[in-house]
mmCIF file of the N, C-alpha and C atoms, coordinates in Angstrom:
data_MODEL
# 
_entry.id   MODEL 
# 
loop_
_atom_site.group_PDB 
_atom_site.id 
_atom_site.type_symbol 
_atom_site.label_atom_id 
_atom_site.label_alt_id 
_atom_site.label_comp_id 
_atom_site.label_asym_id 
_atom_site.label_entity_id 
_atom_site.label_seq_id 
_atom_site.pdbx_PDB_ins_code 
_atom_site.Cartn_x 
_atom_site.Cartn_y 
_atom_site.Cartn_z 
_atom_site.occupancy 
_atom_site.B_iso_or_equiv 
_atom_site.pdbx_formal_charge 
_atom_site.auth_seq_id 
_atom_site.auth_comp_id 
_atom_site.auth_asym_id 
_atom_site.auth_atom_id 
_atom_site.pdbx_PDB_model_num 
ATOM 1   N N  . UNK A 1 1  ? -10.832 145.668 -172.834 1.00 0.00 ? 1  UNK A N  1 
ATOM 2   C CA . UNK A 1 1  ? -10.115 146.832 -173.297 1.00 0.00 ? 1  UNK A CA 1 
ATOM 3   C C  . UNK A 1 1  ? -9.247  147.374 -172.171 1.00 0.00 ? 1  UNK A C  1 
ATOM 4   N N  . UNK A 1 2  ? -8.221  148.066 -172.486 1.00 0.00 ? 2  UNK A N  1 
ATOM 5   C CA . UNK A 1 2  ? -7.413  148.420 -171.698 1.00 0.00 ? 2  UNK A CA 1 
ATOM 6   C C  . UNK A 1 2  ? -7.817  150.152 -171.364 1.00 0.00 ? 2  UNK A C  1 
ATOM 7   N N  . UNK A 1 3  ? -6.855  150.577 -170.661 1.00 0.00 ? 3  UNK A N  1 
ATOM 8   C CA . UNK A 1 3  ? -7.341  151.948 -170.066 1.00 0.00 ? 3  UNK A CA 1 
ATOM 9   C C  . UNK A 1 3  ? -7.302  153.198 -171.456 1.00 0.00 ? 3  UNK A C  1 
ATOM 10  N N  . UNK A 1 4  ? -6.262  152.869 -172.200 1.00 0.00 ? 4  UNK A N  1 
ATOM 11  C CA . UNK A 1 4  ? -6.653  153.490 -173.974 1.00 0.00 ? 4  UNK A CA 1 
ATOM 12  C C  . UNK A 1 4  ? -6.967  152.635 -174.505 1.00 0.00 ? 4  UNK A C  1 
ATOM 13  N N  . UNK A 1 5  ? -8.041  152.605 -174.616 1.00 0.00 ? 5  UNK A N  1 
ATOM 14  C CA . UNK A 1 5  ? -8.849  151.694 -175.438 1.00 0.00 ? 5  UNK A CA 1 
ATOM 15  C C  . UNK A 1 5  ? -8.162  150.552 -176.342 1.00 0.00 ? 5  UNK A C  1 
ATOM 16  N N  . UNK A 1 6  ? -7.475  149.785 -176.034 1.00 0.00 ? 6  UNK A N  1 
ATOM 17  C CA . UNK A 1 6  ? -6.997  148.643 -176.795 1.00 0.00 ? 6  UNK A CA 1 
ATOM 18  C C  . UNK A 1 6  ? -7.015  147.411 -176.195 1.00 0.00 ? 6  UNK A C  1 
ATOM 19  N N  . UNK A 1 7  ? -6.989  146.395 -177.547 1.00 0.00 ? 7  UNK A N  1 
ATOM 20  C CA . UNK A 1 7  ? -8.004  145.343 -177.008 1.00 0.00 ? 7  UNK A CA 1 
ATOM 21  C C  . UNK A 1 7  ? -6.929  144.192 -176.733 1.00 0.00 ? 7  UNK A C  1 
ATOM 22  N N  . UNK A 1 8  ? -6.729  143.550 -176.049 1.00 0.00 ? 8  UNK A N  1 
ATOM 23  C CA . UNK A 1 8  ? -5.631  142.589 -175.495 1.00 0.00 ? 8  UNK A CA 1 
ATOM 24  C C  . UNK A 1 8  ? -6.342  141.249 -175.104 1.00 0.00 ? 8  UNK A C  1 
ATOM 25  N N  . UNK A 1 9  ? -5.735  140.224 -176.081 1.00 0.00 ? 9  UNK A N  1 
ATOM 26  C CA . UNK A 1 9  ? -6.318  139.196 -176.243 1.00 0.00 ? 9  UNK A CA 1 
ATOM 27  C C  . UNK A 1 9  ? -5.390  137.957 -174.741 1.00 0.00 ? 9  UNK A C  1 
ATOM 28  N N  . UNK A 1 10 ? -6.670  137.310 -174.236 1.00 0.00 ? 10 UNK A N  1 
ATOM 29  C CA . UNK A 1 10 ? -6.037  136.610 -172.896 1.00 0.00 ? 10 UNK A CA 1 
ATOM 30  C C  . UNK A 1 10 ? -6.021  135.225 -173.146 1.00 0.00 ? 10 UNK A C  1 
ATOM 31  N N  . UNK A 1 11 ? -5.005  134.391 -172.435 1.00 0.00 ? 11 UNK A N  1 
ATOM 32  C CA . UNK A 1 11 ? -5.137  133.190 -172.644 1.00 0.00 ? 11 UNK A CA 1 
ATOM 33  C C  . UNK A 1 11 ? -6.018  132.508 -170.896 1.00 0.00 ? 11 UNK A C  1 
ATOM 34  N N  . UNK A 1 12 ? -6.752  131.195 -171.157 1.00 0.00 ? 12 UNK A N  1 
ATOM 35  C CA . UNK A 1 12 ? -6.719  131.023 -169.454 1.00 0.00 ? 12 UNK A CA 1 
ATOM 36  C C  . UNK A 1 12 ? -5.658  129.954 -169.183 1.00 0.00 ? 12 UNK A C  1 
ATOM 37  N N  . UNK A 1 13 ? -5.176  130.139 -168.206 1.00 0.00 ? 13 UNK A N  1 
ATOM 38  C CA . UNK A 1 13 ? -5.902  131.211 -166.892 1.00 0.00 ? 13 UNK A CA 1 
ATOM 39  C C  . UNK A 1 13 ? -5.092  132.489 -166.909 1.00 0.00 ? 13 UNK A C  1 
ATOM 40  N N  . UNK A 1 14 ? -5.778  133.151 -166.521 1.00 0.00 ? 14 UNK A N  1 
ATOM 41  C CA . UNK A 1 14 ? -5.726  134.624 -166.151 1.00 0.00 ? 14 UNK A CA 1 
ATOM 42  C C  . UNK A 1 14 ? -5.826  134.815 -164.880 1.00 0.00 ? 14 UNK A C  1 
ATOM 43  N N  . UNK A 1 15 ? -5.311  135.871 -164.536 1.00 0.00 ? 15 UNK A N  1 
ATOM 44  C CA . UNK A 1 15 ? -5.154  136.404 -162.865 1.00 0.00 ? 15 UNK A CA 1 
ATOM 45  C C  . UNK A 1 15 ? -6.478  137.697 -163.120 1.00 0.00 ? 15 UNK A C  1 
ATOM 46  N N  . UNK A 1 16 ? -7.521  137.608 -162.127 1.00 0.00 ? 16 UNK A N  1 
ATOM 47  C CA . UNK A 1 16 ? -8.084  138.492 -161.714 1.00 0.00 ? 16 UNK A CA 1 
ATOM 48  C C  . UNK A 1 16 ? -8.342  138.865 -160.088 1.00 0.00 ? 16 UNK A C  1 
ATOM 49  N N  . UNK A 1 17 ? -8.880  140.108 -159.672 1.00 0.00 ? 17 UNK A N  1 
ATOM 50  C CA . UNK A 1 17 ? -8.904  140.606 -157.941 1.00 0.00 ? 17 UNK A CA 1 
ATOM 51  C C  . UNK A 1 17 ? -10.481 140.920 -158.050 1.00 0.00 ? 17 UNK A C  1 
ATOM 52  N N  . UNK A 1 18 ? -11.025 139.957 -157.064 1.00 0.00 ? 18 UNK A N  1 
ATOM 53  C CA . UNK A 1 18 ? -12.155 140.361 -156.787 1.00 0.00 ? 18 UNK A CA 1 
ATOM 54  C C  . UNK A 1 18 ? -12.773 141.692 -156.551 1.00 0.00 ? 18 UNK A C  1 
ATOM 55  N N  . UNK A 1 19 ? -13.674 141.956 -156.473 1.00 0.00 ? 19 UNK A N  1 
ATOM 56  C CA . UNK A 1 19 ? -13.610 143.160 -156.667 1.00 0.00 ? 19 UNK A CA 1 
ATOM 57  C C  . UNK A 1 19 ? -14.784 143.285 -155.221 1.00 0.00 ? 19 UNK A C  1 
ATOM 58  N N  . UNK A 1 20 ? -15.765 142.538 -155.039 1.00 0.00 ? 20 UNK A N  1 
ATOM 59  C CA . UNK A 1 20 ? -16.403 142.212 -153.833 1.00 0.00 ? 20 UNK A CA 1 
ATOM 60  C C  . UNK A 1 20 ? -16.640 140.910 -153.624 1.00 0.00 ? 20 UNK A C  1 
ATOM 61  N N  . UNK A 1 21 ? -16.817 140.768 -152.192 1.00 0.00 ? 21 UNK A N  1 
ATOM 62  C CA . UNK A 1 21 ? -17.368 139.753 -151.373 1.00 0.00 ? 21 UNK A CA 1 
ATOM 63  C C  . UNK A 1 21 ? -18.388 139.266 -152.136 1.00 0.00 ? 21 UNK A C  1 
ATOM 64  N N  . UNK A 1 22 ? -18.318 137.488 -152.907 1.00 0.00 ? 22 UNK A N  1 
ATOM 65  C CA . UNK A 1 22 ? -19.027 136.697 -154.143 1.00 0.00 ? 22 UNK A CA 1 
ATOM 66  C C  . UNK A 1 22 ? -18.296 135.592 -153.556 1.00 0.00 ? 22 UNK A C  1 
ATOM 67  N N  . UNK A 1 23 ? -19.922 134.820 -152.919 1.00 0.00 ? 23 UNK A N  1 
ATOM 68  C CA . UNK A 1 23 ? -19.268 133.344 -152.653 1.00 0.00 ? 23 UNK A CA 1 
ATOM 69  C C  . UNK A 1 23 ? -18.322 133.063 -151.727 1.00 0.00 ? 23 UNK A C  1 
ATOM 70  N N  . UNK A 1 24 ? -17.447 132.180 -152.149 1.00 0.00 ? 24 UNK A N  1 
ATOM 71  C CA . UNK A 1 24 ? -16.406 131.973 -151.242 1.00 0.00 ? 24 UNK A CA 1 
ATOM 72  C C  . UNK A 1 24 ? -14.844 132.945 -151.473 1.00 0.00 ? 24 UNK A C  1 
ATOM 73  N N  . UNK A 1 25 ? -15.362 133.517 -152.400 1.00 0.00 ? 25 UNK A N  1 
ATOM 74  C CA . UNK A 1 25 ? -14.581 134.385 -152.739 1.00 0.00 ? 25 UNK A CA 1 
ATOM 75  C C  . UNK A 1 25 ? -14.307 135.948 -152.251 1.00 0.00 ? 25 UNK A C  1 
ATOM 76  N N  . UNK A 1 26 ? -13.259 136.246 -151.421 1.00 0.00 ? 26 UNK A N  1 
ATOM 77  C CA . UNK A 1 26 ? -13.405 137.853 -150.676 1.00 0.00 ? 26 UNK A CA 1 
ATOM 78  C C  . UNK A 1 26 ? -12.972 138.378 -151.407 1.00 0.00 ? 26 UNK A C  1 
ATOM 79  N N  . UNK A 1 27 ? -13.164 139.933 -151.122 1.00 0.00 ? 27 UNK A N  1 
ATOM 80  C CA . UNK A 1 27 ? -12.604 141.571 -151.796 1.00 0.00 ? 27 UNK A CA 1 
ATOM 81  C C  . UNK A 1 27 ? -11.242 141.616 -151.530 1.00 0.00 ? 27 UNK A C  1 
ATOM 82  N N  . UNK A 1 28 ? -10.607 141.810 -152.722 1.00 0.00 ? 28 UNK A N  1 
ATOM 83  C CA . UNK A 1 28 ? -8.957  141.644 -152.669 1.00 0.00 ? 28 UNK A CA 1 
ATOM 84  C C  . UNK A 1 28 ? -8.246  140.294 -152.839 1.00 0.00 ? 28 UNK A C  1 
ATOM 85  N N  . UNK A 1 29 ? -8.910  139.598 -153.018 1.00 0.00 ? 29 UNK A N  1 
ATOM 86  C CA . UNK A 1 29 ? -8.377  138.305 -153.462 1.00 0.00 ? 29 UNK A CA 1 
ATOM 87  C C  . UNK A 1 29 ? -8.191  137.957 -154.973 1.00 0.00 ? 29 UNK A C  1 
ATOM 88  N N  . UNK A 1 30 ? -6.594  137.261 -155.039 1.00 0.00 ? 30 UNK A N  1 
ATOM 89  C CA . UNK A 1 30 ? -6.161  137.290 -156.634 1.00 0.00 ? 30 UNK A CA 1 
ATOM 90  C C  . UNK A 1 30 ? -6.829  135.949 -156.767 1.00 0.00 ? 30 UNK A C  1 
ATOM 91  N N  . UNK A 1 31 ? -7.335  135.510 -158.063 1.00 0.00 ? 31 UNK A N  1 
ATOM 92  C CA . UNK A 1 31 ? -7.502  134.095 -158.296 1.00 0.00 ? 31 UNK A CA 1 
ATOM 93  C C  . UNK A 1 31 ? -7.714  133.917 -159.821 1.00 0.00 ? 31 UNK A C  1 
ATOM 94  N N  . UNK A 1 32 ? -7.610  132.488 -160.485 1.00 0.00 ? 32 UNK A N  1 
ATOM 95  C CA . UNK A 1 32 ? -7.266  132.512 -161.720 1.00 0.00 ? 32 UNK A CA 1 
ATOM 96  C C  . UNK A 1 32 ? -8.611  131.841 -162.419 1.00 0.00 ? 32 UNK A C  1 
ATOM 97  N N  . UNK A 1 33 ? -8.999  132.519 -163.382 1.00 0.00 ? 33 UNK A N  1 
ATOM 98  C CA . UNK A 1 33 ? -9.600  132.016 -164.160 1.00 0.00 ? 33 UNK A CA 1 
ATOM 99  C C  . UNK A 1 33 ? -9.438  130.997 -165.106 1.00 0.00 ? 33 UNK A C  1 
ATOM 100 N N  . UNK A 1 34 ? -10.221 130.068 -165.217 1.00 0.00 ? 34 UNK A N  1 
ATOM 101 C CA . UNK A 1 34 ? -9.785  128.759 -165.636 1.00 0.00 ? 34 UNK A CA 1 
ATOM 102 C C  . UNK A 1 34 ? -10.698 128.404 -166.991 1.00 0.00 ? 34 UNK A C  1 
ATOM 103 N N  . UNK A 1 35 ? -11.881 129.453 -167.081 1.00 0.00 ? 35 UNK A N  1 
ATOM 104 C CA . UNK A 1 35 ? -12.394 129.377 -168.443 1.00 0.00 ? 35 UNK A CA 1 
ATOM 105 C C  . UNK A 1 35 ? -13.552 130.298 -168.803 1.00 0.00 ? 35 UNK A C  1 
ATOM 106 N N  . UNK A 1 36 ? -13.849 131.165 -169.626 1.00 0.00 ? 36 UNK A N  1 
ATOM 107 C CA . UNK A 1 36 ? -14.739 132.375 -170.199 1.00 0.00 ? 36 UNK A CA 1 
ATOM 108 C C  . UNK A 1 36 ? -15.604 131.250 -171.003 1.00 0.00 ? 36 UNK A C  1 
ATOM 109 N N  . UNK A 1 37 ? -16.792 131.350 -170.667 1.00 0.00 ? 37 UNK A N  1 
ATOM 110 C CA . UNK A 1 37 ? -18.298 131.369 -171.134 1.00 0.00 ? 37 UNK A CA 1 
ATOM 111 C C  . UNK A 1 37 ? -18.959 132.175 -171.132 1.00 0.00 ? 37 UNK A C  1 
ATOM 112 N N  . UNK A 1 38 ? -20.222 132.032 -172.378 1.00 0.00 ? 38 UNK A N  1 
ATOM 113 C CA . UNK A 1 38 ? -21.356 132.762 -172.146 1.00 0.00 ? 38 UNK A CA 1 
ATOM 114 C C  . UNK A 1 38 ? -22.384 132.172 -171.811 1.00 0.00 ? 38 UNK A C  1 
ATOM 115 N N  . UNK A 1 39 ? -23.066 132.787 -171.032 1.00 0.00 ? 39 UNK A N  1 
ATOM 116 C CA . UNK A 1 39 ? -25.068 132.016 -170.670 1.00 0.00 ? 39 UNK A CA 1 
ATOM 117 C C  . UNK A 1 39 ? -25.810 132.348 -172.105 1.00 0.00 ? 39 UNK A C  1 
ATOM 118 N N  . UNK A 1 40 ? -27.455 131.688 -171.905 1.00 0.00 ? 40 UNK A N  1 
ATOM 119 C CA . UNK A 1 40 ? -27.856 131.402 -173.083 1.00 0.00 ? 40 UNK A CA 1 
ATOM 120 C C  . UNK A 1 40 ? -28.467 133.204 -172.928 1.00 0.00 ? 40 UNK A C  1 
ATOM 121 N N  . UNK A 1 41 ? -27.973 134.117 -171.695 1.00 0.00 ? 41 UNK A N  1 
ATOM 122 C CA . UNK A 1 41 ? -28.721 135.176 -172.019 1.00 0.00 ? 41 UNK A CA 1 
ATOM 123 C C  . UNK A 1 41 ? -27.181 136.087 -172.357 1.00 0.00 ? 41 UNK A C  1 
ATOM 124 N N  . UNK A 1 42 ? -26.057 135.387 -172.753 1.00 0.00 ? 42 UNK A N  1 
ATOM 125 C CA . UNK A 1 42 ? -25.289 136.303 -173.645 1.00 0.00 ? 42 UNK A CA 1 
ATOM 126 C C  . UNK A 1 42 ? -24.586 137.230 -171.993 1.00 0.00 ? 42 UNK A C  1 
ATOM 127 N N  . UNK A 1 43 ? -24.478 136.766 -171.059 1.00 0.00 ? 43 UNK A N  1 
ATOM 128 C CA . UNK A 1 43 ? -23.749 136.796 -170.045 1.00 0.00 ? 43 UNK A CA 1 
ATOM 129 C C  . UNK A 1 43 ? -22.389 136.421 -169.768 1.00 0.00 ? 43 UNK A C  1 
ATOM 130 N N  . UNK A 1 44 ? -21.305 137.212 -169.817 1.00 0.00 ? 44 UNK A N  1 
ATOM 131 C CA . UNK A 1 44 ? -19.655 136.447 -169.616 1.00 0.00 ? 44 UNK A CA 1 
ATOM 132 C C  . UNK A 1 44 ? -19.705 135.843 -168.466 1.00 0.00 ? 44 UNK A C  1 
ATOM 133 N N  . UNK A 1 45 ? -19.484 135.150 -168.149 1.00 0.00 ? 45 UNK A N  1 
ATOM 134 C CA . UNK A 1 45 ? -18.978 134.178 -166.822 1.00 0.00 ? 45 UNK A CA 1 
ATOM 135 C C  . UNK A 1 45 ? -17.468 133.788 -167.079 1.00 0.00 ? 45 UNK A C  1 
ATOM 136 N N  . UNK A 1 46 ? -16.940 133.165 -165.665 1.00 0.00 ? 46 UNK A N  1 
ATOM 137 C CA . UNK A 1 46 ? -15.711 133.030 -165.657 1.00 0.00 ? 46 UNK A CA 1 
ATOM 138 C C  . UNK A 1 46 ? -16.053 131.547 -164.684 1.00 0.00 ? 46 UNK A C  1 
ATOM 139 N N  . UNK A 1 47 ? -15.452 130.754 -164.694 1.00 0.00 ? 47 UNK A N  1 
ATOM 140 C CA . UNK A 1 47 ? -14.717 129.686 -163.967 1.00 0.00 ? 47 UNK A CA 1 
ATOM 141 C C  . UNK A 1 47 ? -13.768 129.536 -163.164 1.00 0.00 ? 47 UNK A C  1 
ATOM 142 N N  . UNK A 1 48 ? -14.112 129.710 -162.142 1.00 0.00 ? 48 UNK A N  1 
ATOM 143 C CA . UNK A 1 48 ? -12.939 130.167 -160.546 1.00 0.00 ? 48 UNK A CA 1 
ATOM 144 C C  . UNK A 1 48 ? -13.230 128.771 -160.019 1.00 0.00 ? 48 UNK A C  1 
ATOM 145 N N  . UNK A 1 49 ? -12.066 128.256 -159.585 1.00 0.00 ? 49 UNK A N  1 
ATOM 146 C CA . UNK A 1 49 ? -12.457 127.348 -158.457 1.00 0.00 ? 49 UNK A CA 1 
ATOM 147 C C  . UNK A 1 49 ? -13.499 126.336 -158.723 1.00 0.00 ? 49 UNK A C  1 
ATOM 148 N N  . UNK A 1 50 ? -13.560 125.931 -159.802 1.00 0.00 ? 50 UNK A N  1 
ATOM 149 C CA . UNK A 1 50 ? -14.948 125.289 -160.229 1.00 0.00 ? 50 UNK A CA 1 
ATOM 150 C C  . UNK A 1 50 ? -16.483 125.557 -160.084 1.00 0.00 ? 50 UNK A C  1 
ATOM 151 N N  . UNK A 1 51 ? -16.598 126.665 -159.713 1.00 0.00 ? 51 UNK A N  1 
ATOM 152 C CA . UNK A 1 51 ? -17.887 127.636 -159.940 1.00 0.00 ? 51 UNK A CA 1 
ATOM 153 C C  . UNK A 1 51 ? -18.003 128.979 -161.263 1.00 0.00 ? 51 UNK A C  1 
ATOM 154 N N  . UNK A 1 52 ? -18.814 129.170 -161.359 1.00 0.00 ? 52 UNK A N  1 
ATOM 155 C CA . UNK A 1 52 ? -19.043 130.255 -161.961 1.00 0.00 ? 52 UNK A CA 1 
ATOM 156 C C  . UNK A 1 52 ? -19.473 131.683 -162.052 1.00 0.00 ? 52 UNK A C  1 
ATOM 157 N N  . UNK A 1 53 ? -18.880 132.726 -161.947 1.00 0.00 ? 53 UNK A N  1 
ATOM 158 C CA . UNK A 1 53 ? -19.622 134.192 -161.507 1.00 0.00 ? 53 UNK A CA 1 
ATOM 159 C C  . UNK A 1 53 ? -19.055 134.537 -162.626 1.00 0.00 ? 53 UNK A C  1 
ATOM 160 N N  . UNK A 1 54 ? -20.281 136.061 -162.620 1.00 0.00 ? 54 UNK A N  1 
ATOM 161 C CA . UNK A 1 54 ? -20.373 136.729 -163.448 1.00 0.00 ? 54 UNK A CA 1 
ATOM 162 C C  . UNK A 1 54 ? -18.846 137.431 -163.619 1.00 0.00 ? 54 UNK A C  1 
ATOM 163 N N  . UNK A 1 55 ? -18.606 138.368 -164.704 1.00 0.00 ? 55 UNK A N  1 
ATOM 164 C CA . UNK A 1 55 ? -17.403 139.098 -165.084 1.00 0.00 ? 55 UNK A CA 1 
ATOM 165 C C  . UNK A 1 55 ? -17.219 139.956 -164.127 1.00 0.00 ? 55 UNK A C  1 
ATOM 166 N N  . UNK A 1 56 ? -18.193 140.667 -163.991 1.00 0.00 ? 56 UNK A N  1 
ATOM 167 C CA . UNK A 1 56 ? -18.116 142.250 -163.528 1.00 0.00 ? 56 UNK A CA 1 
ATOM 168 C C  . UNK A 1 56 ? -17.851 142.402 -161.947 1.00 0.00 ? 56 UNK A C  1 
ATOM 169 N N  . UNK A 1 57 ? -17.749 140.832 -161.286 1.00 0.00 ? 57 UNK A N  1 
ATOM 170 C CA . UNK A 1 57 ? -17.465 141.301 -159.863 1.00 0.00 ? 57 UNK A CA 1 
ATOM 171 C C  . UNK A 1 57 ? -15.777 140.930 -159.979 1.00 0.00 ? 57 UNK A C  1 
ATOM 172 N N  . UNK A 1 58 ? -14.956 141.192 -160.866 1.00 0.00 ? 58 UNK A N  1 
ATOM 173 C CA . UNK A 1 58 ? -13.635 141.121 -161.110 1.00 0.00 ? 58 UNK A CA 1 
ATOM 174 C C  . UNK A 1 58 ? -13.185 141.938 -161.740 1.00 0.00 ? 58 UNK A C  1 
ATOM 175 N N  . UNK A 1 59 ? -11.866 142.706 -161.790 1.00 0.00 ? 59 UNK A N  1 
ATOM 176 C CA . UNK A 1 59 ? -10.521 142.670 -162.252 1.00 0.00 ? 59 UNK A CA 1 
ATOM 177 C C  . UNK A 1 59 ? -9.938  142.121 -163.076 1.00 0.00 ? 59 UNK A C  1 
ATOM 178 N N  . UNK A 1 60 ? -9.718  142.335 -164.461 1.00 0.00 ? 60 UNK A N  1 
ATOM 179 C CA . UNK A 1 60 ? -8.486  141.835 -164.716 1.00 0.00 ? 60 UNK A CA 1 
ATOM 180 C C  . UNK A 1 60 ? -7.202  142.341 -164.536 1.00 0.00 ? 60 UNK A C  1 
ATOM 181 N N  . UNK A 1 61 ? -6.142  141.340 -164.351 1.00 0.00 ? 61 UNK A N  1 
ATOM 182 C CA . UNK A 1 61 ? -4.952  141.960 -164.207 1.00 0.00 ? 61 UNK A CA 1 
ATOM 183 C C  . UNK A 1 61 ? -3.954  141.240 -164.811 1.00 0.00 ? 61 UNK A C  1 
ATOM 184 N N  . UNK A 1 62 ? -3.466  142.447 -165.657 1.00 0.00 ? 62 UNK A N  1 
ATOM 185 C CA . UNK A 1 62 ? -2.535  142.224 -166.626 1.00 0.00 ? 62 UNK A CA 1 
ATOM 186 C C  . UNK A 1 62 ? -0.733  142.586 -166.476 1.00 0.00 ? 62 UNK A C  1 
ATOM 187 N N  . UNK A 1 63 ? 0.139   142.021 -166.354 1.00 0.00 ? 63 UNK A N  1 
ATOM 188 C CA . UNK A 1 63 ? 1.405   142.183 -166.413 1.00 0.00 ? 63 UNK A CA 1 
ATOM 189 C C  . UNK A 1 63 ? 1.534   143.332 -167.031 1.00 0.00 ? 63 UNK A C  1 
# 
C-alpha cells in the first residue's frame, strides 16, 4: 500500500533500500528484487542476489 492507502501492483524486479544491515546486504543500499514468495509459515520473502530475506528489512521504491 502506498502512503494513502492504495494498492499498486509490482512487476519483478523492483527496486528496494535496505532498510538495515541483513547479510551481505548494508543500510542504504538500492537492490532489485528478483522474485516474491511465501514460506510454508505464510512469510513474504524476496529474492536479492540469489538469497532470500524477509520483506520488512526493505523499502519499496516506487517511481
Amino acid at each position: 500500500m502506498t502512503w494513502n492507502n492504495l494498492l499498486k501492483q509490482l512487476f519483478c524486479p523492483f527496486r528496494v533500500a535496505v532498510i538495515h544491515d541483513i547479510g551481505e546486504l548494508k543500510t542504504g543500499e538500492i537492490v532489485l528484487v528478483e522474485e516474491v514468495k511465501v514460506t510454508m509459515e505464510l512469510k513474504t520473502v524476496y529474492l536479492i542476489k540469489g538469497k532470500f530475506y524477509h520483506y520488512h528489512h526493505f523499502n519499496i521504491l516506487i517511481d
